[in-house]
N, C-alpha and C positions, 0 to 999 in steps of 0.2 A: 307394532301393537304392544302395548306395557302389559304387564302382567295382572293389571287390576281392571284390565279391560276384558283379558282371557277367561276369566269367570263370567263375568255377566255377558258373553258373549254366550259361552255354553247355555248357561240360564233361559237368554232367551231365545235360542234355538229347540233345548228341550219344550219352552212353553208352546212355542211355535209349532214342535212335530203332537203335543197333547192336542192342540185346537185343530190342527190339520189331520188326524189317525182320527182324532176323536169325532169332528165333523163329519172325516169320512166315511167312517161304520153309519152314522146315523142316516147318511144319505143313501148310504148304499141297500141296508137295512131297509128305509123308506120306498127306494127302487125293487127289491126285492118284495115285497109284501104288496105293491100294487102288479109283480108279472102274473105271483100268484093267481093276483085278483083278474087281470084283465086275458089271460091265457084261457080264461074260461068263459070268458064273454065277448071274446075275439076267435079271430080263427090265424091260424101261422102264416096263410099268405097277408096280414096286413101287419104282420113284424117282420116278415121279408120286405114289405113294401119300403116300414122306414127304417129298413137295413140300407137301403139305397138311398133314400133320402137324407138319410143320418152321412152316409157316405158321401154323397155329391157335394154338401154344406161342407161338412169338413174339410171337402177337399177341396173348394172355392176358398176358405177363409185359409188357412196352408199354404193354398199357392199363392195369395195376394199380403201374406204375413209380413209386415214392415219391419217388428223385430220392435215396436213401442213398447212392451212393457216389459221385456228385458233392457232395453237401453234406460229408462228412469229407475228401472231398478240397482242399474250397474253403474251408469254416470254421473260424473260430479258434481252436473246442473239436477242431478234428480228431483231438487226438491223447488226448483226457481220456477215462479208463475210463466213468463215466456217460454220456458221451455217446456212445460207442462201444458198450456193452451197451443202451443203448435204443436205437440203430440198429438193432442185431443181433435184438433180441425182434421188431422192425418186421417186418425181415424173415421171421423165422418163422413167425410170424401169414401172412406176405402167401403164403409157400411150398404152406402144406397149405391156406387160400383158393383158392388157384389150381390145384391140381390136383382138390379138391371141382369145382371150378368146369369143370375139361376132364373130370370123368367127366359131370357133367349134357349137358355139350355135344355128347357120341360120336352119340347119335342123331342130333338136329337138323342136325350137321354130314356125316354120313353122307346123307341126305336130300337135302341142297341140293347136295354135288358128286356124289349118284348113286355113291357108294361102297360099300356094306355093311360093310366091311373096320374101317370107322374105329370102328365099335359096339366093338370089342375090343380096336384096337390104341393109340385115343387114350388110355384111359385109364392103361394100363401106361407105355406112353411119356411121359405128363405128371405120372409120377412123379417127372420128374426137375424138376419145378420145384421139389419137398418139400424137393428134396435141395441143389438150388443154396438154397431159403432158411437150408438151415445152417449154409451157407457164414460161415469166419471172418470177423470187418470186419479183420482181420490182412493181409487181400489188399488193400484200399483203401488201411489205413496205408502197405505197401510202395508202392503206385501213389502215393500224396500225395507221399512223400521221392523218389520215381523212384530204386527198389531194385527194378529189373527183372528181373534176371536168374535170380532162382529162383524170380518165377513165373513165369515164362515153360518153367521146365526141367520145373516141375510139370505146366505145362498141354501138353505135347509128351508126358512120360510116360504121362500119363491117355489121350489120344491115339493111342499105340499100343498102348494092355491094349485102349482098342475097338475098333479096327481089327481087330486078331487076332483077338477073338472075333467081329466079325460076317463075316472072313473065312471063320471057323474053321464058322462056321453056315451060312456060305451055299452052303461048298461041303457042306455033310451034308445039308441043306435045301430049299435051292435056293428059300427062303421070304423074302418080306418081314421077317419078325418077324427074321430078322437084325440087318439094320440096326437094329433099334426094340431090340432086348436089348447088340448092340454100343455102343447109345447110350448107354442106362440104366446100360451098367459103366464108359464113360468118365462122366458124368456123377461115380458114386459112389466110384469112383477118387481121381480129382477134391478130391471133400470130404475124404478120407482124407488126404492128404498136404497138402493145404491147412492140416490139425490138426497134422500130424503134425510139419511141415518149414517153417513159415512164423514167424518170431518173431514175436511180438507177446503181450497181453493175453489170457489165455482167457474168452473170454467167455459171460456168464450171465443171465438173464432178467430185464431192470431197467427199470424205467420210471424212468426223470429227466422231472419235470414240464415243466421248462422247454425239457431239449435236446428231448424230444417234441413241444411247440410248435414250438421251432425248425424241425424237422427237418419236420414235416407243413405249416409254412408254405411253405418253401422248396419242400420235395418237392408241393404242389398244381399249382406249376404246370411240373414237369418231366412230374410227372402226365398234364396235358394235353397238354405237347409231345411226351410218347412216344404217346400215341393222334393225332396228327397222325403221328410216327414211324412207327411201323404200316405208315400208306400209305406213306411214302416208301422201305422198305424191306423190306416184303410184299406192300403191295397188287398188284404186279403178280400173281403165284401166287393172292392173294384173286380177281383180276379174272377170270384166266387159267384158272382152274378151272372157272368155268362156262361159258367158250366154245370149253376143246380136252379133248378126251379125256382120259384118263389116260396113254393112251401119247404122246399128243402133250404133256401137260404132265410127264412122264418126260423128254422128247426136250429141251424149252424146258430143263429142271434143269439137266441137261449142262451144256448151251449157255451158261447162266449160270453155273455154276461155272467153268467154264474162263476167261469174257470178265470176271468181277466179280472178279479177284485183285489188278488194281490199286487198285479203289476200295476195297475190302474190307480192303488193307494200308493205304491215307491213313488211314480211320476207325480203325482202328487207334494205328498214327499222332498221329493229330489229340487222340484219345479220351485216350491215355496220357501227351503229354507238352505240348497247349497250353494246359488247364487249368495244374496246376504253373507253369509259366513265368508268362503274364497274371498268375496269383496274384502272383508273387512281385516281379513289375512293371509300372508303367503305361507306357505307350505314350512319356507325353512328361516322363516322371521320368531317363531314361536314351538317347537321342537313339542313344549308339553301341552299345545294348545293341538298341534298338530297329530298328536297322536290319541289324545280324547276323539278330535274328529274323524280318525283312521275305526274306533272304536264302537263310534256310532253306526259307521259305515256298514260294518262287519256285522252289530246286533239288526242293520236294517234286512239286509241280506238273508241272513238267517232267519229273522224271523217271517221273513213273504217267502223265503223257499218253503219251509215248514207248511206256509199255509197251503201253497202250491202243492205240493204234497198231499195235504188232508183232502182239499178237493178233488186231486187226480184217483184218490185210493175211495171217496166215496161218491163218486159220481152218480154212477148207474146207479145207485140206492138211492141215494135224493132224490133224482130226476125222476124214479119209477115211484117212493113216496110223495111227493110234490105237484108233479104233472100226472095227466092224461095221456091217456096211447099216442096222441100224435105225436108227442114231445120226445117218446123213449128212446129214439137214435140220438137225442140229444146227450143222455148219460155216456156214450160210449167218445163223442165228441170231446166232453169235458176231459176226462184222461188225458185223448190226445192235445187237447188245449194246452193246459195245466203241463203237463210233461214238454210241451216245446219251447214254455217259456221259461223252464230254469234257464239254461245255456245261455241266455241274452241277458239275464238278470244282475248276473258277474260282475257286468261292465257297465250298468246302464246308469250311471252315478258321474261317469271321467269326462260325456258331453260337456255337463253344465261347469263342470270349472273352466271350460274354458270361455262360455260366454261369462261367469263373471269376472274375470280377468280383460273381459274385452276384446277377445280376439276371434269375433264372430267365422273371420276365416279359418281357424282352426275345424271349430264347429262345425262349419259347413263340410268340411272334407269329411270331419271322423261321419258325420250322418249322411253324408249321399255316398261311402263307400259301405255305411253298414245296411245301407237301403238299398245301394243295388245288388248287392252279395246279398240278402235276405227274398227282394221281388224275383231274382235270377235263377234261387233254390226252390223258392216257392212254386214257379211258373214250370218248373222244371219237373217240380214234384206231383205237379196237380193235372200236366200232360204225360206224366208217365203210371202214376195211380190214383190219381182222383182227389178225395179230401185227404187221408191217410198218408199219403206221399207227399202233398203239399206244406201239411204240418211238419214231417218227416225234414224234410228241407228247411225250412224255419228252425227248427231246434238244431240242424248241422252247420246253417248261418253263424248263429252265435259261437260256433267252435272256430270254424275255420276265419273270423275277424277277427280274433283274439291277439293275434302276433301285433295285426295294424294298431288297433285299440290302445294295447300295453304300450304301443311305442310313442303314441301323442301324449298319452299319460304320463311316459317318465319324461318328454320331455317338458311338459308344466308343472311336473315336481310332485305332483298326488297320484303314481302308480304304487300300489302295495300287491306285491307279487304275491304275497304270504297268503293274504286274502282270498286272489284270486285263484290259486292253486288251490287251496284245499277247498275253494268254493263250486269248482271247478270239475273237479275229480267227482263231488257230494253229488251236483246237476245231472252226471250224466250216469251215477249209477242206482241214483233215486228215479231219475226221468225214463232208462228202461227198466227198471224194477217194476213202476207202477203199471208197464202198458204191458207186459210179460203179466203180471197179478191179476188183470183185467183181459187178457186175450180174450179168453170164451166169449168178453163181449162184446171184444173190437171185428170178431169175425164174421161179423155181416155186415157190416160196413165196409169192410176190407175185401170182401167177396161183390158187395157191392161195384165196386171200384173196380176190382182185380176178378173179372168172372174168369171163372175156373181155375182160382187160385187156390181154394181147398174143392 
């Protein structure tokens, strides 16, 4: 990379993380001022409900993950129509699979969490996977160039046509199936303007023999690293399902949406703009390009611990100004939330160089060992103390993968030890600071869990 490339590369990577921080407060914001709204015209078993519904989708689209939009974002053909309409036919195939697949599933999964509800309402709701696989590849091309800005304006519009109408349903209703029809019209929303308002290639039903190869070689093993994914960012709701009620796992939802805004903007974040960068340079081709990017790295860190932080220290006060009685076990949640995901935060930047580098196997190792080290503590923690142990375990996760971590990192050449030691030491004496600050609250939950612990 020349030197006159090094600037406008930062340039638009900063414009990139503006549209992307900046779209995401707005959505998030938007999410937030409808929980408000519908926490009070719903009751907490119907955000248990689609704590499992939200879980099973994710965890159908995860485990069937080809790995298409990280490969046109990372590959040479990224931008050639045949490789781009055999991406797109992948997906469409893999869309109406995947919902066949979440109607067989409504029993059995009704069954194992003791729901009845999900016989009727999974299969409507995992419509919307039909609908994401017709999604243009016109959204990745913008994401490869980091041309953020209108989709980000699409995915805010879609956004609020759902919101209005599961507002609009819940106050006539007063029914779960809000939410789930709310869903299905940002979902379809969504694909509409995605066609409608996004440049690029239209695309049509193509197999290219070779980019197919390509694309299923590469996509194998992102494959396997999103069924590692899965746990890392469901399994708790998978785990949680079977050991707290519905209104207890309604209450946990909260509790998580409010404390996961930080880490849920990095991925974000990380998803959007460290691909594109890694691509477009190696670590030690560019020494002063490489160390601006070590610099972003560190204000991104800092600045989502900080926030993890403010919500771990004002949990219980929001939750007790903002919500109703049912909600309040939720404030003492958020702490433990917030406090177990500094530890993981350290590292959670070193995956994605390697899938832009191309070396999905990489990948897939660093996330199915930091997925099963994190499901192993978890499951460990939430049979030995309940909620409190289980998070307990999740935040010891992210210590104890550290050695593995730093060592794929230096060997792709983007470990900064510097970073991660003082980021490191910050995590874990912020993260029992705040839940030692907060005991008096945590102790009936903890007593909950641990009877006759005090």
């Amino acid at each position: 990379m020349s030197e006159s490339t090094a600037p406008n590369l930062i340039t638009r990577l900063l414009r990139g993380a503006a549209f992307t921080s900046g779209g995401f407060v707005v959505s998030q914001t938007l999410r937030f001022g409808s929980n408000l709204i519908l926490t009070r015209l719903l009751f907490p078993e119907a955000f248990g409900l689609m704590a499992l519904v939200t879980m099973i989708l994710m965890g159908l689209a995860l485990l069937s993950d080809t790995g298409v939009q990280q490969s046109i974002m990372q590959h040479a053909r990224g931008d050639e129509p045949d490789f781009l309409n055999t991406a797109w036919t992948l997906n469409v195939a893999r869309g109406v699979l995947l919902w066949l697949l979440a109607c067989a599933l409504a029993w059995p999964a009704a069954l194992i969490y003791d729901a009845p509800d999900l016989i009727t309402i999974l299969p409507v709701a995992a419509f919307s996977l039909a609908l994401a696989g017709l999604s243009p590849t016109r959204i990745f091309t913008a994401q490869r160039h980091l041309h953020l800005g209108r989709i980000m304006s699409i995915e805010l519009i879609a956004q609020i046509t759902g919101i209005a109408l599961m507002i609009w349903l819940a106050w006539l209703t007063s029914s779960v199936w809000a939410l789930v029809w709310g869903s299905l019209a940002t979902a379809a929303v969504k694909l509409a303007l995605d066609w409608s308002f996004l440049p690029g290639i239209t695309n049509r039903l193509r197999w290219d023999p070779q980019a197919g190869s390509e694309l299923l070689r590469f996509g194998s093993w992102i494959l396997l690293s999103s069924a590692f994914g899965f746990l890392l960012t469901q399994g708790d709701r998978a785990i949680l399902g079977v050991h707290l009620s519905l209104e207890e796992l309604g209450v946990y939802n909260i509790a998580w949406f409010l404390a996961s805004f930080p880490i849920l903007l990095t991925n974000a974040l990380v998803a959007r703009l460290l691909i594109p960068a890694y691509r477009e340079t190696a670590a030690a081709a560019n020494a002063a390009l490489d160390q601006r990017i070590r610099r972003l790295r560190a204000q991104l860190t800092g600045t989502v611990g900080l926030m993890l932080l403010a919500l771990a220290v004002s949990g219980p006060w929001l939750v007790a100004l903002l919500y109703d009685d049912r909600y309040m076990d939720a404030g003492a949640m958020m702490v433990m939330i917030a406090a177990a995901s500094l530890p993981p935060l350290v590292t959670i930047t070193y995956d994605q160089a390697a899938l832009a580098r191309g070396e999905s196997r990489r990948f897939f190792i660093m996330i199915a060992t930091r997925a099963s080290v994190q499901t192993a503590l978890f499951l460990l923690g939430v049979t030995l103390a309940g909620l409190p142990g289980a998070l307990a375990g999740q935040a010891l996760s992210g210590v104890l993968i550290y050695p593995f971590i730093a060592r794929h990192a230096y060997l792709m050449g983007v470990w900064d030890k510097r970073h991660d030691l003082v980021f490191m030491i910050l995590a874990l004496i912020v993260g029992a600071s705040a839940v030692a600050f907060h005991l008096d609250a945590l102790r009936a939950i903890i007593a909950l869990n641990m009877p006759g612990a005090y």
